[in-house]
ZAVEX-23436 format. One record per residue: residue number from 0; x, y, z of N, C-alpha, C in turn; chain. Coordinates in steps of 0.02 Angstrom, whole numbers, plus 50000, padded with zeros to 5 digits. Last residue first. Example, Ala and Ser with C-alpha at 12.3 -4.5 7.8 and 13.67 -1.06 7.14 Angstrom:
REM ZAVEX-23436
r pos=1 n.east=50642 n.north=49888 n.up=50354 ca.east=50684 ca.north=49947 ca.up=50357 c.east=50645 c.north=50002 c.up=50394 unit=A
r pos=0 n.east=50660 n.north=49716 n.up=50390 ca.east=50615 ca.north=49775 ca.up=50390 c.east=50660 c.north=49835 c.up=50390 unit=A
//
This chain:
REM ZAVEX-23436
r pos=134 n.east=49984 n.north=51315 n.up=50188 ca.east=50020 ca.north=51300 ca.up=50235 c.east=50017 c.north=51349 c.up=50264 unit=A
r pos=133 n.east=49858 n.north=51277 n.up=50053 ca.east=49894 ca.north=51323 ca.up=50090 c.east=49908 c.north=51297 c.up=50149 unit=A
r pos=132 n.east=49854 n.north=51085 n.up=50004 ca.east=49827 ca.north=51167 ca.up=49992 c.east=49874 c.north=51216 c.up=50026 unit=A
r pos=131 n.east=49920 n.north=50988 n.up=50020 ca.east=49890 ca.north=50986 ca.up=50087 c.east=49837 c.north=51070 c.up=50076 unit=A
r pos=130 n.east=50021 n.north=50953 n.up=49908 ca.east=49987 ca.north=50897 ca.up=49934 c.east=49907 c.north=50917 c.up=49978 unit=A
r pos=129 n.east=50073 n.north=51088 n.up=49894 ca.east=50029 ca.north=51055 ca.up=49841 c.east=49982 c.north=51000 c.up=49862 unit=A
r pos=128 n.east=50120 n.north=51125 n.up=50016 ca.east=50072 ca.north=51161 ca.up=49985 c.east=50029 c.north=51106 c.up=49919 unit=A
r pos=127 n.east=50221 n.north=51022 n.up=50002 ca.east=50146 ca.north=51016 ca.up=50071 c.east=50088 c.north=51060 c.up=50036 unit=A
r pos=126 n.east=50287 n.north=51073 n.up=49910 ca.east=50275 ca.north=51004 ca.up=49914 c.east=50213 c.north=51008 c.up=49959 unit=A
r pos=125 n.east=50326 n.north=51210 n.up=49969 ca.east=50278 ca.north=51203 ca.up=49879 c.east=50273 c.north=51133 c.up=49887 unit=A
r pos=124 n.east=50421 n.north=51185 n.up=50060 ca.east=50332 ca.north=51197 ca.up=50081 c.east=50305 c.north=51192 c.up=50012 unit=A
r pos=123 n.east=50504 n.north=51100 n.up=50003 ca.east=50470 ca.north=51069 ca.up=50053 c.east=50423 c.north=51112 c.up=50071 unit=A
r pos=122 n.east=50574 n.north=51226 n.up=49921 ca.east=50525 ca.north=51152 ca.up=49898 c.east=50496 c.north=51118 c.up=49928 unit=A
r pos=121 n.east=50608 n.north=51293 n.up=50015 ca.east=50549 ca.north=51314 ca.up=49983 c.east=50553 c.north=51260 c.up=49957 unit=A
r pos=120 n.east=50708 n.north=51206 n.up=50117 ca.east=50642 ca.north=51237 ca.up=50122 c.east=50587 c.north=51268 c.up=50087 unit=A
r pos=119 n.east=50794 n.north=51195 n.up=50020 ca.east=50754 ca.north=51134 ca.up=50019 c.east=50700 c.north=51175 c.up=50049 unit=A
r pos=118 n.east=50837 n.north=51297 n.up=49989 ca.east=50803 ca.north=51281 ca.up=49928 c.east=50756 c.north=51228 c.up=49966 unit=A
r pos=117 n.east=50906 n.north=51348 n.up=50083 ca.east=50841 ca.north=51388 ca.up=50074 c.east=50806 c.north=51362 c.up=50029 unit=A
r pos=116 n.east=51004 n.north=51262 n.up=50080 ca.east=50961 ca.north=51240 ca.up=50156 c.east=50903 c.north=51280 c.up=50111 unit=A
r pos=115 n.east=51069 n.north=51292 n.up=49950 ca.east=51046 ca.north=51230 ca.up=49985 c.east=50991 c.north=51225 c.up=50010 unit=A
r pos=114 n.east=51128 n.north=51432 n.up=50024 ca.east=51069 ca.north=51431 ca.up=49971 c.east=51041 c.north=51365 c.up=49952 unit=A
r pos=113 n.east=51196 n.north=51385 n.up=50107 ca.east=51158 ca.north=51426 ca.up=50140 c.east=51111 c.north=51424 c.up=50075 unit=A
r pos=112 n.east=51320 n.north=51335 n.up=50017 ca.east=51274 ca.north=51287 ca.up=50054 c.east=51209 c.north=51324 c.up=50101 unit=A
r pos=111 n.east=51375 n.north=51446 n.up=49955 ca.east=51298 ca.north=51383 ca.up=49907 c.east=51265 c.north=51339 c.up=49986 unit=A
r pos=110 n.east=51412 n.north=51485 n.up=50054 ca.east=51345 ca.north=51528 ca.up=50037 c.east=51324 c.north=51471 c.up=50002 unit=A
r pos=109 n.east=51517 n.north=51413 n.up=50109 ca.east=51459 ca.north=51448 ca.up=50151 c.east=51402 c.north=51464 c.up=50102 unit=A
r pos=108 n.east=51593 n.north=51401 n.up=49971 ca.east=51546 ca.north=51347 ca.up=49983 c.east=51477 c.north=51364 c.up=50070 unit=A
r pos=107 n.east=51643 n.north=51535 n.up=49966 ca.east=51585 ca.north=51540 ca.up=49919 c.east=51537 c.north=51469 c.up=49955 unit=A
r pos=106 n.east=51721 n.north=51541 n.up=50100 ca.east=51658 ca.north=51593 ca.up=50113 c.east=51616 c.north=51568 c.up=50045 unit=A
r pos=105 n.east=51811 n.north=51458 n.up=50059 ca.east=51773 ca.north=51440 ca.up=50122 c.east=51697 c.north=51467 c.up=50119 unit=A
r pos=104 n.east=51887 n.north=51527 n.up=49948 ca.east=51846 ca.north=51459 ca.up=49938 c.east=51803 c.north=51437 c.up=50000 unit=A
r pos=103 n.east=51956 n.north=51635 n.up=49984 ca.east=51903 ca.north=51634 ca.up=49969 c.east=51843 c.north=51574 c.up=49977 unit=A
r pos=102 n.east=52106 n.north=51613 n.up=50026 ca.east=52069 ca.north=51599 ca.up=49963 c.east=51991 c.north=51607 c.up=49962 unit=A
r pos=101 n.east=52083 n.north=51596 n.up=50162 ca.east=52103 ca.north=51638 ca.up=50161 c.east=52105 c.north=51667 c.up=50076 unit=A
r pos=100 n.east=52018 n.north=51452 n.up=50193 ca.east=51985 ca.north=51517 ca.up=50232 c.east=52034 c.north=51589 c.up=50202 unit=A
r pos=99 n.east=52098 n.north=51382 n.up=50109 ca.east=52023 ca.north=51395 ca.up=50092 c.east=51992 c.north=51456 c.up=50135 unit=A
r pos=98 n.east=52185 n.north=51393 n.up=50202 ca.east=52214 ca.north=51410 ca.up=50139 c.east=52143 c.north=51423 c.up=50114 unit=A
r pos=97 n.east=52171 n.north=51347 n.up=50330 ca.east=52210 ca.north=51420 ca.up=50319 c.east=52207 c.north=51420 c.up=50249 unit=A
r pos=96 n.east=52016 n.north=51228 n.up=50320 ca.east=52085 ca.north=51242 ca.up=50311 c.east=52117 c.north=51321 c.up=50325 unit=A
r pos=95 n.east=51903 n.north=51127 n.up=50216 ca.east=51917 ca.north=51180 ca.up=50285 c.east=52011 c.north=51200 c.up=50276 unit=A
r pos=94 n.east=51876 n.north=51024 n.up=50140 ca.east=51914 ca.north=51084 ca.up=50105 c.east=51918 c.north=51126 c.up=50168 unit=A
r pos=93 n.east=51802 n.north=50955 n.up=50201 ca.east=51846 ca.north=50931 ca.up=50198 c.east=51900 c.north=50983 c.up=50164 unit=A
r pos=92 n.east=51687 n.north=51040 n.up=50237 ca.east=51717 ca.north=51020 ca.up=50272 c.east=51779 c.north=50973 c.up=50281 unit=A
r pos=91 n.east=51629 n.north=51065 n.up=50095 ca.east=51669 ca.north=51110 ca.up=50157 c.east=51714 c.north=51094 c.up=50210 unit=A
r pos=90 n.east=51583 n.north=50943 n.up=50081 ca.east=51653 ca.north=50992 ca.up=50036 c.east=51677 c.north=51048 c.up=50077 unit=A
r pos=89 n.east=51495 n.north=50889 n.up=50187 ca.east=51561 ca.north=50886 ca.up=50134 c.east=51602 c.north=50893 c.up=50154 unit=A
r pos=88 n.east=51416 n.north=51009 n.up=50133 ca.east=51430 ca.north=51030 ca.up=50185 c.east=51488 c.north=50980 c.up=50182 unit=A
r pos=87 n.east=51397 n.north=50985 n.up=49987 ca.east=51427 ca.north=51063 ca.up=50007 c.east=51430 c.north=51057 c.up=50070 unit=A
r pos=86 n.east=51320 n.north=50866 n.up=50012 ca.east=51372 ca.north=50871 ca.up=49977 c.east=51425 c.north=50942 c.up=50007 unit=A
r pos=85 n.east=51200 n.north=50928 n.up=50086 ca.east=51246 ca.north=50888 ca.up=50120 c.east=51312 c.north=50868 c.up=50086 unit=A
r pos=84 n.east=51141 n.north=50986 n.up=49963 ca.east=51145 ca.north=51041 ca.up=50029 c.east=51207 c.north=50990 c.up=50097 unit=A
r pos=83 n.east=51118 n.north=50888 n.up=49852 ca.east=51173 ca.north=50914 ca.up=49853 c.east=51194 c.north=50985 c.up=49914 unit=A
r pos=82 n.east=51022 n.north=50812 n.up=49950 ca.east=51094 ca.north=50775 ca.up=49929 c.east=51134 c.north=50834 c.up=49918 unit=A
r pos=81 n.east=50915 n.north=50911 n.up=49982 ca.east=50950 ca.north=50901 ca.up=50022 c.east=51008 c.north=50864 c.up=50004 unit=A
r pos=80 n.east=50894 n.north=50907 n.up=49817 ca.east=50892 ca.north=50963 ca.up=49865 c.east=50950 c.north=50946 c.up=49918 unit=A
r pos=79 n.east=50843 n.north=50792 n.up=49800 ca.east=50902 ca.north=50807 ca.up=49751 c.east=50930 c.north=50865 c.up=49787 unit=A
r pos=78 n.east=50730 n.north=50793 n.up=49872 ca.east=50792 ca.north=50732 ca.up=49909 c.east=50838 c.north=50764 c.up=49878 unit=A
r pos=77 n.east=50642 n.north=50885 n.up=49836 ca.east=50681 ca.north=50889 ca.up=49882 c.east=50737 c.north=50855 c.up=49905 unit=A
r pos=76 n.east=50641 n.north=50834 n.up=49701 ca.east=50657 ca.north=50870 ca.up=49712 c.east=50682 c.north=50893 c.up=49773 unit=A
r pos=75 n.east=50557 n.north=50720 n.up=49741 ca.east=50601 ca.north=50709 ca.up=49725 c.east=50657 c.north=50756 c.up=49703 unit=A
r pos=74 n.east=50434 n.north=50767 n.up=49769 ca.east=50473 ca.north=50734 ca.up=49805 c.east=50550 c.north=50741 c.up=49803 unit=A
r pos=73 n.east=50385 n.north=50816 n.up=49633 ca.east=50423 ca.north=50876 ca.up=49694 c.east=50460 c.north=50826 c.up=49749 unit=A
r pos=72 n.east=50386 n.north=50702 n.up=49585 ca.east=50446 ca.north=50737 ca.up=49551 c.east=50440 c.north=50806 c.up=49606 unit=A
r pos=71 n.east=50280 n.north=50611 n.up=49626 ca.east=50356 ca.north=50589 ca.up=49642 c.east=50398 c.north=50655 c.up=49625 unit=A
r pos=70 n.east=50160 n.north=50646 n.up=49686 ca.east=50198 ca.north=50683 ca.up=49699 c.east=50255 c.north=50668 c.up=49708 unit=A
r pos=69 n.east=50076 n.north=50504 n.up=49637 ca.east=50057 ca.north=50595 ca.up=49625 c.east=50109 c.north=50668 c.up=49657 unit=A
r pos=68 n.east=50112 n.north=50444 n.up=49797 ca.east=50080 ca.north=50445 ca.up=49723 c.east=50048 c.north=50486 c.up=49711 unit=A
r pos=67 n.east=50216 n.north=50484 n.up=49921 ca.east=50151 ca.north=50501 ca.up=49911 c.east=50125 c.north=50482 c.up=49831 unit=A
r pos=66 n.east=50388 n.north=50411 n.up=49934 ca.east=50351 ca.north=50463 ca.up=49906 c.east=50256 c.north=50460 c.up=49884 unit=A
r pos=65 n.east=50465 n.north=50305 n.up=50053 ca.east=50445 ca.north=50325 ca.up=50006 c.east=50374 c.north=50385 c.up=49980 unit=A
r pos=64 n.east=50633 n.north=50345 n.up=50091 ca.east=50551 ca.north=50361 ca.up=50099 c.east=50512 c.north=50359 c.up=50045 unit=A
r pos=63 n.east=50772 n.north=50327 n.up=50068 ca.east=50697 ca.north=50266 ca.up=50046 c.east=50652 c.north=50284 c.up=50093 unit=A
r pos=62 n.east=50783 n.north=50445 n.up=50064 ca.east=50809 ca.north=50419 ca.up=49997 c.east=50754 c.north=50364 c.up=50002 unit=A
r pos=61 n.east=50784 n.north=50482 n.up=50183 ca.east=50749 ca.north=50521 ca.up=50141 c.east=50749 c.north=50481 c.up=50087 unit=A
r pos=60 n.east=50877 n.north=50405 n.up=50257 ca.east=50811 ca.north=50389 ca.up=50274 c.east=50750 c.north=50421 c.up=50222 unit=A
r pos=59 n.east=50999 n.north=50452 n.up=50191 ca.east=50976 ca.north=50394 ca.up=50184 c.east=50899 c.north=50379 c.up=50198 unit=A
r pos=58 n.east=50988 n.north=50584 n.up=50247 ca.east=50976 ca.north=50584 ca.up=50178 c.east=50968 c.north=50506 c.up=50181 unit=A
r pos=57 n.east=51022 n.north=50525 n.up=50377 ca.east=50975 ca.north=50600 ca.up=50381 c.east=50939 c.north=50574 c.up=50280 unit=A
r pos=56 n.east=51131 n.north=50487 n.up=50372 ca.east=51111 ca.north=50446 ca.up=50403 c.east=51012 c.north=50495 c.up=50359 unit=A
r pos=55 n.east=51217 n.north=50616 n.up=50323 ca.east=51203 ca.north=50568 ca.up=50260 c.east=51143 c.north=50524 c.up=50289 unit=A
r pos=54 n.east=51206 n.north=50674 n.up=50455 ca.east=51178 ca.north=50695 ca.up=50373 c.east=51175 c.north=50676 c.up=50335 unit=A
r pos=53 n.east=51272 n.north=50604 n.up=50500 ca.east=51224 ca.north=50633 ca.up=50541 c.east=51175 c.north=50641 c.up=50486 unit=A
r pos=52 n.east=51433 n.north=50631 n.up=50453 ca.east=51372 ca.north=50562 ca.up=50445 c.east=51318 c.north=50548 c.up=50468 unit=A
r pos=51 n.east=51441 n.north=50765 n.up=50506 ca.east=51426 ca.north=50739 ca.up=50416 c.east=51382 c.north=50675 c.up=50401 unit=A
r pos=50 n.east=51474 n.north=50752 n.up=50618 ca.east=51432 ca.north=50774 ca.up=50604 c.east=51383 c.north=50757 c.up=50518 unit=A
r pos=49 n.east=51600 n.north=50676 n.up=50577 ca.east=51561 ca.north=50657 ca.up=50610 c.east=51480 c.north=50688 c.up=50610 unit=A
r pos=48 n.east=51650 n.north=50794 n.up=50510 ca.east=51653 ca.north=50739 ca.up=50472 c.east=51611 c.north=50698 c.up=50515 unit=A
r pos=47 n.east=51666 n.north=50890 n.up=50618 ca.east=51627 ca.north=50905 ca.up=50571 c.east=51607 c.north=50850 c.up=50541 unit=A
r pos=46 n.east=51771 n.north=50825 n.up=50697 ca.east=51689 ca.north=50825 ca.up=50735 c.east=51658 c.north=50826 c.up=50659 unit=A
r pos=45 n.east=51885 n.north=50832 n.up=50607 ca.east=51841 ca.north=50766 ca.up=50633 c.east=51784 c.north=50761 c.up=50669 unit=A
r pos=44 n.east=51905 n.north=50966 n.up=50588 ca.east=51881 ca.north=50946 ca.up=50549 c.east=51836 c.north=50866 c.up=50567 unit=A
r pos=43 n.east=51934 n.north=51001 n.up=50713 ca.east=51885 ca.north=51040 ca.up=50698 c.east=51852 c.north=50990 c.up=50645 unit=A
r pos=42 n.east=52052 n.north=50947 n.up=50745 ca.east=52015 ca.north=50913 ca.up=50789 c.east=51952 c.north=50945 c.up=50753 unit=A
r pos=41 n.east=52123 n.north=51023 n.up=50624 ca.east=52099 ca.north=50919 ca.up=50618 c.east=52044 c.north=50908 c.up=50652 unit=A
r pos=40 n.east=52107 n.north=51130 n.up=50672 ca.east=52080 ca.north=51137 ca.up=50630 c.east=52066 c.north=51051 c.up=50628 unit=A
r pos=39 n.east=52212 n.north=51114 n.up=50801 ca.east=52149 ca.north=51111 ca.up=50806 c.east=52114 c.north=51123 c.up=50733 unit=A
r pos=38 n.east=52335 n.north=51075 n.up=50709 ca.east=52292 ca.north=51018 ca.up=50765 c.east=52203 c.north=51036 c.up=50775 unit=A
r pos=37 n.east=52369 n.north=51190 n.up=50651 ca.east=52332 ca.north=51151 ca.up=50621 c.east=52292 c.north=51093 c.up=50648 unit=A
r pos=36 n.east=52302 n.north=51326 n.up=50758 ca.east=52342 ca.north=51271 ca.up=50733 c.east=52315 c.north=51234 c.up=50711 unit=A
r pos=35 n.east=52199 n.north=51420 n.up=50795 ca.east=52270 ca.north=51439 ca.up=50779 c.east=52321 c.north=51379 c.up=50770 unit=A
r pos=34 n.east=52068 n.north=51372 n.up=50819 ca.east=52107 ca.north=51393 ca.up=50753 c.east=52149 c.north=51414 c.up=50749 unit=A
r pos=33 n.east=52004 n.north=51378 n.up=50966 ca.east=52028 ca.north=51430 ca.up=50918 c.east=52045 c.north=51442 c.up=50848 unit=A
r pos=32 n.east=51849 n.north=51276 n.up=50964 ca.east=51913 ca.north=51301 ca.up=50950 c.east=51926 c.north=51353 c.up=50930 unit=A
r pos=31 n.east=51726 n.north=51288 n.up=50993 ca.east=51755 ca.north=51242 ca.up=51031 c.east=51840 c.north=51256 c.up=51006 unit=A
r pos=30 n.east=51642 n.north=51346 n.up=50878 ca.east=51636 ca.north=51381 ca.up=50934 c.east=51674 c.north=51336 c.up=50988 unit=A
r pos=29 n.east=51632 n.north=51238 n.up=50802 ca.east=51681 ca.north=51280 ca.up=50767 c.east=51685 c.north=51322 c.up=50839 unit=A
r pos=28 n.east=51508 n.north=51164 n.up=50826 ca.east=51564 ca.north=51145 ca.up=50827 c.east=51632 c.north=51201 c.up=50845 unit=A
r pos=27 n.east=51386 n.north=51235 n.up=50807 ca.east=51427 ca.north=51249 ca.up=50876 c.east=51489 c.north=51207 c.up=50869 unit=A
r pos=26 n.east=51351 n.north=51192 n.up=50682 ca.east=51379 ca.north=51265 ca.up=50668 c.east=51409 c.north=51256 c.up=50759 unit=A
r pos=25 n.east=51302 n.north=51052 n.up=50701 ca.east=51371 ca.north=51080 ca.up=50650 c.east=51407 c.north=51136 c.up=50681 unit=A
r pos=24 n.east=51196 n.north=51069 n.up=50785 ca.east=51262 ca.north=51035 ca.up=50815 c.east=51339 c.north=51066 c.up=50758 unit=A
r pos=23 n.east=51101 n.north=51122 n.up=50680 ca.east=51119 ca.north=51164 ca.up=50738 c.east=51180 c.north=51143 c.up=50776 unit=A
r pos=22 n.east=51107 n.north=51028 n.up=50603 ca.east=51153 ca.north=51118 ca.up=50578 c.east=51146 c.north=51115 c.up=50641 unit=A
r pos=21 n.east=51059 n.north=50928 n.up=50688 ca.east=51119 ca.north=50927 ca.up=50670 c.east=51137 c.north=50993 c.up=50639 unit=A
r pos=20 n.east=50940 n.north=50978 n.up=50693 ca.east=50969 ca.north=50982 ca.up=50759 c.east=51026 c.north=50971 c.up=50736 unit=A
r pos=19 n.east=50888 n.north=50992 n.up=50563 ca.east=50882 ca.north=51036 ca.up=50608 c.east=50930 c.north=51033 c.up=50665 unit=A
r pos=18 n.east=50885 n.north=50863 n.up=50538 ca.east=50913 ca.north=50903 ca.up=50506 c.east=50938 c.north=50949 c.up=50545 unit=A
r pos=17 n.east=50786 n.north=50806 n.up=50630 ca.east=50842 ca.north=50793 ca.up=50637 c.east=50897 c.north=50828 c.up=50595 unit=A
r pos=16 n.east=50660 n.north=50907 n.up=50585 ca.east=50694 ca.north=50913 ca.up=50636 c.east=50753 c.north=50877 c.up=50641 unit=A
r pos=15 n.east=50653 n.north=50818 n.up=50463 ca.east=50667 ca.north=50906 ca.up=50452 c.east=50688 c.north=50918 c.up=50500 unit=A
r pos=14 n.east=50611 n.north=50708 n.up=50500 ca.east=50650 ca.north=50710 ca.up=50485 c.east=50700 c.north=50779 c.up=50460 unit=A
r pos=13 n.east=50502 n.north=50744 n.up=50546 ca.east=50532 ca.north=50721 ca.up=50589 c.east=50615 c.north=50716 c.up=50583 unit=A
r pos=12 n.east=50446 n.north=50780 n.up=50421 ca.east=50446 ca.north=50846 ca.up=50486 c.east=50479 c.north=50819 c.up=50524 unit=A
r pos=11 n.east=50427 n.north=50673 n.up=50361 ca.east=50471 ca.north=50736 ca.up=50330 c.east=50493 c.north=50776 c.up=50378 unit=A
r pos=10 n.east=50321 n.north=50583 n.up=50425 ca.east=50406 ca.north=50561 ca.up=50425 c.east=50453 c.north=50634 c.up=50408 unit=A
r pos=9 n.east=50196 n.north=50684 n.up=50402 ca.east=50225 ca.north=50664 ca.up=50466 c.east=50314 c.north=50653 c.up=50460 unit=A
r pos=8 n.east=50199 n.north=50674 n.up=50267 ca.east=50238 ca.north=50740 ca.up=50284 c.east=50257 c.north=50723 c.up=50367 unit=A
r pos=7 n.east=50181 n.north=50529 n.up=50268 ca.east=50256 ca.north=50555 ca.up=50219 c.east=50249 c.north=50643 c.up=50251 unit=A
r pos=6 n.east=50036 n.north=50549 n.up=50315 ca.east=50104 ca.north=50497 ca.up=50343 c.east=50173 c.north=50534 c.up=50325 unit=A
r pos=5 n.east=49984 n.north=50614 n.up=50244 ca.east=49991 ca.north=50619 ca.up=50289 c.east=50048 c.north=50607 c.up=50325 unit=A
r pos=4 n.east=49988 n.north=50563 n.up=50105 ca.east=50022 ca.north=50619 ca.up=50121 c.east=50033 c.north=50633 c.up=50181 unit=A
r pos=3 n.east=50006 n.north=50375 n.up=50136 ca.east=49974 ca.north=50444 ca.up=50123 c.east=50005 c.north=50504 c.up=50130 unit=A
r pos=2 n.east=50101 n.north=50239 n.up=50032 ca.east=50113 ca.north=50296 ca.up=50105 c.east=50050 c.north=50345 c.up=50076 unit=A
r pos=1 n.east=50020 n.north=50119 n.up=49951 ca.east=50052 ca.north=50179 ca.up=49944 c.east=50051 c.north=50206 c.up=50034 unit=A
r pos=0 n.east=50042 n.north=49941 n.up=50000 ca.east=50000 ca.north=50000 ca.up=50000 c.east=50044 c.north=50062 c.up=50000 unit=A
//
């Protein structure tokens, strides 16, 4: 039997919150070190990378949710969404560094990945919106 919309936005929101709590765990990482050595940038980078698998764990569960009939391709829009909003976090996080922070390269993957997070959110309400009318 197909999932109802019900159900699938129930799992989404639950799963929106574990999102949720992990940016929120990401971004206090960085607030635990100075950065004045490369040690601590490693120790910086191995929470992050940890954090990371928070987020793939996060996208796995999205990947085999399955999708409401009649609403595979916004679905599916969001998953493409959040894959490449967890890619850029990544890439960031493996590109961290004195050299990326001082090249630029830190601050552009901040912003795609800030434009990521805003995408999935407007596709995830134009998804409910469609399924559920006005949100």
């Amino acid at each position: 039997m197909a999932i109802s919309k019900l159900d699938y936005a129930k799992k989404m929101d639950q799963l929106g919150d574990k999102i949720k709590k992990a940016g929120n765990e990401y971004a206090e990482i960085p607030k635990r070190y100075e950065l004045n050595s490369q040690e601590d940038i490693d120790r910086l980078k191995k929470e992050w990378l940890q954090k990371v698998a928070d987020f793939r764990e996060v996208q796995n569960q999205i990947k085999v949710l399955e999708i409401p009939e009649g609403f595979n391709k916004e679905g599916q829009k969001v998953r493409d969404a959040y894959e490449r909003y967890v890619n850029l976090i990544e890439e960031k996080t493996l590109k961290f560094g004195i050299e990326s922070m001082n090249n630029g390269e830190l601050e552009r993957l901040q912003k795609l990945e800030l434009e990521a997070s805003q995408e999935i959110k407007k596709l995830a309400h134009e998804l409910a919106e469609k399924m559920f009318g006005t949100v």
